[in-house]
N, C-alpha and C positions, 0 to 999 in steps of 0.2 A: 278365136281359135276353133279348130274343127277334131272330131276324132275320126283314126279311121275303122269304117265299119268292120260288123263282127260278126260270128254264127252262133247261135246257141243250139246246137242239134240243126234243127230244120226253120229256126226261126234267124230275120235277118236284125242286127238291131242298126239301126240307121237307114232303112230302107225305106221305102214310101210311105208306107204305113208307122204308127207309135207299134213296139211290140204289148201284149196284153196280159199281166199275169194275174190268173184267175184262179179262186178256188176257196175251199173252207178256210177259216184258222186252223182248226184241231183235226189233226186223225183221229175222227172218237172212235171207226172202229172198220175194219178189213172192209168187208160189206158197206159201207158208208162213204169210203173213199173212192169206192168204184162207181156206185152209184151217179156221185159228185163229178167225176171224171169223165163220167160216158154223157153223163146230160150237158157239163160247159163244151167236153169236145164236140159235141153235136151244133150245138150253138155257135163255137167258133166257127165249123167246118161252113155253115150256112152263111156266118155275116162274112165272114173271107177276113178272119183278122190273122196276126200272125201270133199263135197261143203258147203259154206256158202253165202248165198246172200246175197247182201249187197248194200244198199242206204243211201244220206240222207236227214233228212225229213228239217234242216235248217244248209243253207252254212252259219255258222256266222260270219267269218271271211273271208269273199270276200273283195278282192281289193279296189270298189268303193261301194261308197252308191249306183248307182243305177243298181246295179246286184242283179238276181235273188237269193232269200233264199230258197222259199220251203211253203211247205204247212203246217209246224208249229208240235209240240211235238205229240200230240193230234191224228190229222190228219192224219199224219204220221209213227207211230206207230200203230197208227189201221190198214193200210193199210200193212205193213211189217206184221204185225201178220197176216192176214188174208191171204198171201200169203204164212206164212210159213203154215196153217193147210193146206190149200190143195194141197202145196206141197212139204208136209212133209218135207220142208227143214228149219235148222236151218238158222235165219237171223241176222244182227247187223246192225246198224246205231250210228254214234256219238249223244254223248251229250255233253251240256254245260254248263248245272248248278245242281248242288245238286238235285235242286226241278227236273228236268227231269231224273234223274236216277230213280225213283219209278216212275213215269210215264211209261218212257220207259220197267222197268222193269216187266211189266205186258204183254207185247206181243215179247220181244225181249229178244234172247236168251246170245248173248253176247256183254257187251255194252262198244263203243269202248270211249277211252277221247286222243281232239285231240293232237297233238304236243305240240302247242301254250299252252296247258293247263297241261301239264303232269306232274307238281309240285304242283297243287293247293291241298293242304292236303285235303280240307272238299268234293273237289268230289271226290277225290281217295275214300275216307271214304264213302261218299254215293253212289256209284257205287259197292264196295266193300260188303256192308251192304245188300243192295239187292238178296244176294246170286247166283248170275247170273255171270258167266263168262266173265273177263274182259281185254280189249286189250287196252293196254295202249303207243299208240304214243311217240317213243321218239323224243324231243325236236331238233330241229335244231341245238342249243346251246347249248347240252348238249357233253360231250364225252362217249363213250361208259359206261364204269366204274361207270359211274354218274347215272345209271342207278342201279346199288347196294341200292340205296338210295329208289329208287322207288320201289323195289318188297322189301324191309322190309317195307315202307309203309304197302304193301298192305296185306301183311303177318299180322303184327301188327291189322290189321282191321280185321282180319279173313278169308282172300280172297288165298286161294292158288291154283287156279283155272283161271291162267290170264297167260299174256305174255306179250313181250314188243317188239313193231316194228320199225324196221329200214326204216328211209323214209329220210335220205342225208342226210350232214350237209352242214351248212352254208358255202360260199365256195365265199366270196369277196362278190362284190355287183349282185342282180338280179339273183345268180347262187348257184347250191347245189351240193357235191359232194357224189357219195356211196363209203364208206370205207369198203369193204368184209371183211376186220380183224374186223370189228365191230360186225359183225355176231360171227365169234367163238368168240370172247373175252366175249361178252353178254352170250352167252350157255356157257364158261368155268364156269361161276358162277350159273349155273341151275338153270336159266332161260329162258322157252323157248322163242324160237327169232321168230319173221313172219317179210319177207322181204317185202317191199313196193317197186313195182319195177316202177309203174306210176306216185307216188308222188315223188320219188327220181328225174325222169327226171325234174322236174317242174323250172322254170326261173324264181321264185317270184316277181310279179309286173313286169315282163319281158316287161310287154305290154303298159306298161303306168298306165291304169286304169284295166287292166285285168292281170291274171297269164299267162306267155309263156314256152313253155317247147318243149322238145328235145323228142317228141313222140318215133321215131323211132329205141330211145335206149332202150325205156323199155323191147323189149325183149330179148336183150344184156346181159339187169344187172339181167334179172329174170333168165336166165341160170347158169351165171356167181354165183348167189347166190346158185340156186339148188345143184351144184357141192359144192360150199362153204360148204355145211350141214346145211340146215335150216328148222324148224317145220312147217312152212308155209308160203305161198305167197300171196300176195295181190295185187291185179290189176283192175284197174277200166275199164268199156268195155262200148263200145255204139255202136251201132246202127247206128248212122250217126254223129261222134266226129266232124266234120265240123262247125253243127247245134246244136250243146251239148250246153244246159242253161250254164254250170258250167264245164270248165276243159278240154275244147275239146282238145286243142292239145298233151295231154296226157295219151289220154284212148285208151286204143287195139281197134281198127275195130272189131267188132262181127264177121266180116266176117273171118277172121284169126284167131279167139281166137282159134278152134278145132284143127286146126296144130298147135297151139304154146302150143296146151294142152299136142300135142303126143308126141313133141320136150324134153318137159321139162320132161314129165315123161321119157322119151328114159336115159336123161343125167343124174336121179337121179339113177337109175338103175343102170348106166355105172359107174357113179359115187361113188357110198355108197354099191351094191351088193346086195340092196332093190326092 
């Protein structure tokens, strides 16, 4: 089965190219997002990918109570929209409730619902409703196939205009494994797939009270997927991951992100003839 392609603002998703959605986990903070945004857009604008930026405005699901969330629905979305106008790049950040999808869907062009949430019917349904393009986390605990369930959801809602991402599965305790068969098996049933190649490293609760993760393989699996065949990638990137509010040991160096942009465009090419 095939889907048919789609726009996210200025980005194509089915087109020649995987689309590439980049950027921190956490809006830690106004000045920080911008930062993050003018250095991946620069990057993109150079390697010729087709980009989407991406933060988010509340981590709700952090380890402990006393880790950083964010600067709240509101906040946060006005700041993501006002980056995408002036630079004209389509953005996303998750949501977590019904009432934040019409929120978010006023300055946010595709809104993503997390893992933990990717069965809840009424925000399938109000994410779906918003007419805004939606990427939908699959579940740790889910298996591939079970993911059938979810794009007739969204189908049913009205929504054919989404995808669903692969970010590991559950794999014993504190640890997550990537299944690249999970990739085709998800596209044989057209749907398109976007690979999470930072969250997949991730060690859940690895740390005690924090998440730990196996940074150094995310650009392993993001290759390993390119070649696989996938509509897009997702990677979360910082600045200084050392110092990262939320996720550090799992986000690409900004300083590397531009060779692992060349790298991966090199091996889709090599790969698929694209």
């Amino acid at each position: 089965m095939h889907f048919e392609p789609f726009q996210i603002g200025s980005v194509p998703v089915g087109g020649p190219l995987p689309i590439f959605i980049l950027g921190p986990c956490a809006l830690e903070s106004e000045e920080f997002a911008w930062e993050m945004a003018k250095s991946v857009h620069a990057i993109a604008t150079k390697t010729g990918i087709p980009f989407i930026f991406k933060a988010s405005y509340d981590k709700a699901n952090r380890t402990s109570v006393k880790s950083f969330r964010g600067p709240g629905v509101e906040e946060g979305c006005r700041i993501l929209g006002d980056i995408s106008k002036e630079l004209k790049v389509p953005v996303t950040t998750d949501i977590h409730t019904a009432e934040h999808a019409e929120i978010a869907a006023e300055h946010i062009d595709l809104l993503q619902i997390p893992a933990f949430l990717c069965r809840q019917t009424d925000l399938l349904e109000a994410a779906a409703k918003t007419g805004r393009a939606v990427n939908v986390k699959k579940g740790q605990f889910l298996a591939p196939w079970d993911t059938v369930n979810i794009a007739d959801k969204m189908r049913a809602f009205g929504c054919h205009n989404f995808f669903i991402t692969e970010r590991g599965t559950t794999f014993g305790y504190n640890n997550l494994v990537a299944d690249m068969r999970s990739l085709y098996w998800i596209r044989k049933e057209g749907i398109p797939v976007i690979f999470d190649a930072t969250h997949s490293v991730q060690r859940p609760g690895g740390l005690g009270g924090a998440t730990g993760g196996d940074g150094e393989l995310a650009p392993v699996l993001a290759r390993a997927a390119i070649a696989t065949g996938i509509d897009g990638l997702f990677m979360e990137t910082h600045s200084d991951p050392e110092n990262a509010f939320s996720d550090g040991p799992n986000q690409i160096p900004l300083e590397f992100l531009e060779d692992l942009l060349v790298r991966l465009i090199a091996v889709h090419h090599a790969a698929h003839g694209a």
